[in-house]
C-alpha positions as CSV (number, residue, x, y, z in Angstrom):
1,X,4.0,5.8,-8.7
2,X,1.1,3.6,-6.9
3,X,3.6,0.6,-8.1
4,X,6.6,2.2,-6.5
5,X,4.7,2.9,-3.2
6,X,3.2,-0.7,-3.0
7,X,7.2,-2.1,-3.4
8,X,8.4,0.4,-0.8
9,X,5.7,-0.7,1.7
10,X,6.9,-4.8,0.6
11,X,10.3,-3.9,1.5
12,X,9.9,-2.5,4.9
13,X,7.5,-5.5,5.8
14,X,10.0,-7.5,4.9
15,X,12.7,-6.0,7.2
16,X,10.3,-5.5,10.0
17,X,9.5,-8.9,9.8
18,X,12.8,-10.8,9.5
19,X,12.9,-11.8,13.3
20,X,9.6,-14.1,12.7
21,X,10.7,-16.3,10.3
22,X,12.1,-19.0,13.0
23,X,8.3,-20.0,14.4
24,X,4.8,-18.6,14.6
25,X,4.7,-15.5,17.2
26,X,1.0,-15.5,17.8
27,X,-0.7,-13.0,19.8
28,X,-3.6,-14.6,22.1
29,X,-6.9,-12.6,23.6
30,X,-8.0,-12.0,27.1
31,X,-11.4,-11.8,27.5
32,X,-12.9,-8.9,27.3
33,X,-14.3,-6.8,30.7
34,X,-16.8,-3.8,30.5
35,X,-15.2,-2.9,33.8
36,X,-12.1,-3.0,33.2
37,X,-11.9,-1.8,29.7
38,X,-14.0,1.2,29.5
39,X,-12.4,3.0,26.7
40,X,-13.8,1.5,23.8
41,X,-12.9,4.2,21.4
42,X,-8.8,2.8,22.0
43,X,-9.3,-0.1,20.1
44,X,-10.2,-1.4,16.6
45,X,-13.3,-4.1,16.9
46,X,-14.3,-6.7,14.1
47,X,-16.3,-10.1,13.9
48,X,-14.3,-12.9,15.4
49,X,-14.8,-15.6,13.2
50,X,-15.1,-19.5,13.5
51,X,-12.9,-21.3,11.3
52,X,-8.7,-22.4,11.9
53,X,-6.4,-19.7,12.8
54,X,-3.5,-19.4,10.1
55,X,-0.5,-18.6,9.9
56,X,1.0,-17.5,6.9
57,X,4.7,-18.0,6.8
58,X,5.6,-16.4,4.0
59,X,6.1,-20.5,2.3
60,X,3.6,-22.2,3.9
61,X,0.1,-22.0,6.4
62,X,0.7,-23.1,9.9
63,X,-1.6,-23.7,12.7
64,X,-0.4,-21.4,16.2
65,X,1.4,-24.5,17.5
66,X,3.8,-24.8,14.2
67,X,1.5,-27.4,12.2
68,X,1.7,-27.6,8.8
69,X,-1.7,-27.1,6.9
70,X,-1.4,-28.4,3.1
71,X,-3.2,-25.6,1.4
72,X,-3.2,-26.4,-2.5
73,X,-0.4,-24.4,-4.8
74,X,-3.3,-22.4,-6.5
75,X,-4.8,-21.0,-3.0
76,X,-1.7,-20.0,-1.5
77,X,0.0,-19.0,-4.9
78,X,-0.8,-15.1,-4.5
79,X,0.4,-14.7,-1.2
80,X,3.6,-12.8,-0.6
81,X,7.2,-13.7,1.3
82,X,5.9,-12.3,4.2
83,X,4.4,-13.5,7.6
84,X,0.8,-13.2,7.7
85,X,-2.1,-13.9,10.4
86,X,-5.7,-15.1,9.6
87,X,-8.1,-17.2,10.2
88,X,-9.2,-20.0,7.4
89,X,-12.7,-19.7,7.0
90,X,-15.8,-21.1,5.0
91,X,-19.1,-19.7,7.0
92,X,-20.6,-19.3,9.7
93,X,-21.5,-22.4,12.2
94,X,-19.1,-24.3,9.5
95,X,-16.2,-25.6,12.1
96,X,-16.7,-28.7,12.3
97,X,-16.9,-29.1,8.1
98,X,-13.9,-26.9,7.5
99,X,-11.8,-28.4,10.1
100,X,-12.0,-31.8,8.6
101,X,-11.2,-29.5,4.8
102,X,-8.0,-28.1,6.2
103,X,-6.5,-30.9,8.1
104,X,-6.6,-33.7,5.5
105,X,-3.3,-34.0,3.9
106,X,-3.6,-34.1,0.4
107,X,-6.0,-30.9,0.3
108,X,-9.3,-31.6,-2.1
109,X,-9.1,-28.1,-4.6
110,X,-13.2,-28.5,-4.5
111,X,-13.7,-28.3,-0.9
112,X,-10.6,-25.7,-0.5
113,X,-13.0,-23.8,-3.2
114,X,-14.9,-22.7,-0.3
115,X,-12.3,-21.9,2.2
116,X,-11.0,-18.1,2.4
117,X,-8.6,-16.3,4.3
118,X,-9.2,-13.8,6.5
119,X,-6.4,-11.6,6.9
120,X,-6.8,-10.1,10.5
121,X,-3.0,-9.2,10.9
122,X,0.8,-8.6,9.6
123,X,3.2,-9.1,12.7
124,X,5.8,-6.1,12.9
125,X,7.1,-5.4,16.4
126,X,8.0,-2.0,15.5
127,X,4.5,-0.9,14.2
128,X,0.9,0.3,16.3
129,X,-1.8,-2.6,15.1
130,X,-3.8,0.7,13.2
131,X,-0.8,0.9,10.7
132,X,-0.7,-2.7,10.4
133,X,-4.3,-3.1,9.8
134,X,-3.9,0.1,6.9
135,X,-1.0,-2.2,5.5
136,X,-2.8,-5.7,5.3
137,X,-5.9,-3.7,3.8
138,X,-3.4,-3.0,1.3
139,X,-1.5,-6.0,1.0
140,X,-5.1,-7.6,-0.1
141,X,-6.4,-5.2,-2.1
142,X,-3.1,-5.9,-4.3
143,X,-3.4,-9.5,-4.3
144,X,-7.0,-8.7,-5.4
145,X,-7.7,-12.9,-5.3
146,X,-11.8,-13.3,-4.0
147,X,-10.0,-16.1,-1.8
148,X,-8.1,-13.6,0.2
149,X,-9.6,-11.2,2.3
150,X,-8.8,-8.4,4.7
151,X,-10.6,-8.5,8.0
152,X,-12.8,-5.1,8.7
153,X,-11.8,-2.7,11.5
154,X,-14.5,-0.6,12.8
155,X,-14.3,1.9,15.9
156,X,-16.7,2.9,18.5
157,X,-17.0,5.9,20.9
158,X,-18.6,3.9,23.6
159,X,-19.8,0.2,25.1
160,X,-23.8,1.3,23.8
161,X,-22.3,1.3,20.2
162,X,-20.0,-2.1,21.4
163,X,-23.0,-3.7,22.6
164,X,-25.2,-2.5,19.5
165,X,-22.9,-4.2,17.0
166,X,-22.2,-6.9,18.5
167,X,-25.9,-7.9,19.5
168,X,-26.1,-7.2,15.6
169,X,-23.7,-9.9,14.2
170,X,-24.1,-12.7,16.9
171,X,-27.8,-12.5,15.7
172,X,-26.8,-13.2,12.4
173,X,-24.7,-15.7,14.1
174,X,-21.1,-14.3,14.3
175,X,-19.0,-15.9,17.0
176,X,-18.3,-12.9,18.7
177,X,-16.0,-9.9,18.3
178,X,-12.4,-8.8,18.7
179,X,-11.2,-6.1,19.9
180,X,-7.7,-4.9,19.1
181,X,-6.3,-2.0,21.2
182,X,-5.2,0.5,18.3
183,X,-1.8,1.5,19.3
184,X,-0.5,-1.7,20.8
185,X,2.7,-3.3,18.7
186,X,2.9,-7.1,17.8
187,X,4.1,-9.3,20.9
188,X,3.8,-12.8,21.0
189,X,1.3,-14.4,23.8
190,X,-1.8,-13.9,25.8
191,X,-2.5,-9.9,25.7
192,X,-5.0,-7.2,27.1
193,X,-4.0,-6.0,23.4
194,X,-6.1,-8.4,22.0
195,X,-9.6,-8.9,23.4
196,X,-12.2,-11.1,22.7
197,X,-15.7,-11.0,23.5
198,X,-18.3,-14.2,22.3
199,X,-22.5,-14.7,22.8
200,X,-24.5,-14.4,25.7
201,X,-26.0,-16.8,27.6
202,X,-29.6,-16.4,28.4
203,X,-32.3,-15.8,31.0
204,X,-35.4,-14.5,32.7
205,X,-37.0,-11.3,34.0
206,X,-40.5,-10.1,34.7
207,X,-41.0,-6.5,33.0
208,X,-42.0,-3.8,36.0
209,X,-42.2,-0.7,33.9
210,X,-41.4,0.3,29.9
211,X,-38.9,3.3,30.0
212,X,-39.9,6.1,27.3
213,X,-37.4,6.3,24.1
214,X,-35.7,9.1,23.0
215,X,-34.6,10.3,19.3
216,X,-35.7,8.0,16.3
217,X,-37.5,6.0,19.3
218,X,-40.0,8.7,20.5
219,X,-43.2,8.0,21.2
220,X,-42.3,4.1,21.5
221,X,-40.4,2.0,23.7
222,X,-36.9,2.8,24.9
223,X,-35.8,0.1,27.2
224,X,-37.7,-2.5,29.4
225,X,-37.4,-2.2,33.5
226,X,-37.1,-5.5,34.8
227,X,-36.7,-7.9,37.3
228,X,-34.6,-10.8,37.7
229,X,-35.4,-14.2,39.4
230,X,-32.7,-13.1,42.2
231,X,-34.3,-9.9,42.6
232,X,-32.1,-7.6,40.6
233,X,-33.6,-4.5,38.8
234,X,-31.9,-3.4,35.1
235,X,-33.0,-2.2,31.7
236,X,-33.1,-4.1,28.4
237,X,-32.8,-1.7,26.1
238,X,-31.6,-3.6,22.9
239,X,-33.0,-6.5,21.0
240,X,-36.3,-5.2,20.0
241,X,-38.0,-4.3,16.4
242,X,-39.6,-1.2,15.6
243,X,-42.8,-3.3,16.0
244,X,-41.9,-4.6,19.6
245,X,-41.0,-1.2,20.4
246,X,-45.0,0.1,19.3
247,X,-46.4,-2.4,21.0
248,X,-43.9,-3.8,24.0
249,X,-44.1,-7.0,26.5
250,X,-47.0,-6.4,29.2
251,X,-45.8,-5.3,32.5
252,X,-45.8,-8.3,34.7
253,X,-45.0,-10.3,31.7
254,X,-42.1,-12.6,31.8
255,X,-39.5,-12.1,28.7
256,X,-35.7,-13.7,28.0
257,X,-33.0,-11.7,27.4
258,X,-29.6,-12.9,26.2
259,X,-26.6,-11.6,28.2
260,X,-22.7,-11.8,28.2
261,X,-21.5,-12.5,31.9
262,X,-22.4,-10.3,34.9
263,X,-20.3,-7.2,35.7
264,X,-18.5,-7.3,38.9
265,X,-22.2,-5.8,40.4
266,X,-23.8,-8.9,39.9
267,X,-25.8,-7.4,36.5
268,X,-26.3,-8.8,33.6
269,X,-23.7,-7.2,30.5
270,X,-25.0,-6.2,27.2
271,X,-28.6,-7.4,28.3
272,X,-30.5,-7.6,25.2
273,X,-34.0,-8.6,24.3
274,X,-34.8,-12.1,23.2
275,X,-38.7,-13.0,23.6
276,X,-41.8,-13.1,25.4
277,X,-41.7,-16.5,27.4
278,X,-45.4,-17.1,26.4
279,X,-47.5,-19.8,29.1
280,X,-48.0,-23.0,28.1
């Protein structure tokens, strides 16, 4: 039965897909606004990651603009006669060595041993992106190759949980995140559909008062009042450990905080904790 399902699902991918087969039909991001996109729980976020986007033609890997990239028979051999977009990837802050892996013409099988691919999409016009995410998911847990892999979706209720997760991941040194509005079908070219949102840049503040925390955080810091060299007063309330919490910056210290942008108000977006600038 799970065999019968698997090549009824193949079949209607294949249909869907027929009118790609004459050139990539790549959907591109806009950058992501807190302002203007304020309903967080619409779309289905995951890591953006750093390596070559792919796309899988159902013969062969192509960069967005139609270049071929010469993949060797045994990493490509598992995928299926179907169109397929992804992002060729080794690890994080690897560009620069995996670009120079993917673009040489005759591919080396021990650097492509490092390479994967990351599955992030299966272009059908005529399906919502949260049933074509269910279907890739599928797709490679079928192939079941350790080479090919299914990007995770996640959901959030609001831009706290947004800003939480991906404060989380750039630490760890993600490139950012995507956000991919739920219900949206496959179109080719730049989309609000398709968000993307990448790190922070950084700054100063003076800390005017610590703000009290509230559930797990009782009894210890919740957020950090602060002032910005312009004169701008906001809260840092992300960033810290449980020790930093117990024992926060002094008030009147200076700390840096790492932001994304400034919302249309002038204030920092997704402010979040870095260090204690200590005098030298």
């Amino acid at each position: 039965m799970i065999a019968i399902k698997w090549m009824l699902l193949i079949t209607v991918i294949l249909f869907s897909c027929s009118a790609y087969t004459a050139q990539p039909s790549v959907l591109l991001a806009k950058v992501y606004d807190e302002e203007k996109h304020d309903d967080i729980s619409a779309y289905l976020v995951s890591e953006k990651f750093d390596g070559v986007r792919a796309i899988w033609t159902g013969t062969q890997f192509v960069t967005r603009k139609g270049n071929v990239i010469n993949a060797p028979p045994w990493f490509t051999s598992s995928l299926p006669s179907i169109w397929l977009d992804g992002e060729l990837w080794t690890k994080r802050a690897h560009f620069a060595a995996l670009s120079g892996i993917v673009r040489t013409k005759i591919p080396n099988n021990q650097d492509w041993q490092t390479v994967t691919y990351k599955i992030f999409d299966m272009p059908d016009k005529t399906l919502p992106f949260s049933e074509r995410y269910k279907n890739y998911a599928q797709l490679v847990t079928h192939i079941n190759q350790p080479h090919i892999q299914a990007v995770k979706q996640v959901q959030f209720k609001n831009n706290k949980q947004l800003s939480d997760y991906f404060n989380s991941i750039t630490a760890q040194g993600a490139e950012g995140v995507m956000l991919h509005l739920a219900d949206a079908k496959h179109k080719s070219g730049r989309s609000g559909a398709l968000l993307k949102l990448k790190p922070y840049l950084d700054a100063e503040a003076v800390v005017i008062a610590h703000l009290p925390g509230k559930g797990k955080y009782t009894g210890m810091l919740g957020a950090l009042r602060v002032k910005s060299v312009s004169g701008q007063l906001f809260s840092i309330g992300t960033g810290f450990s449980d020790a930093q919490r117990q024992n926060p910056p002094a008030i009147g210290s200076t700390v840096t905080y790492r932001f994304h942008g400034l919302t249309k108000n002038g204030l920092p977006r997704f402010a979040s904790f870095l260090r204690v600038r200590e005098s030298i």
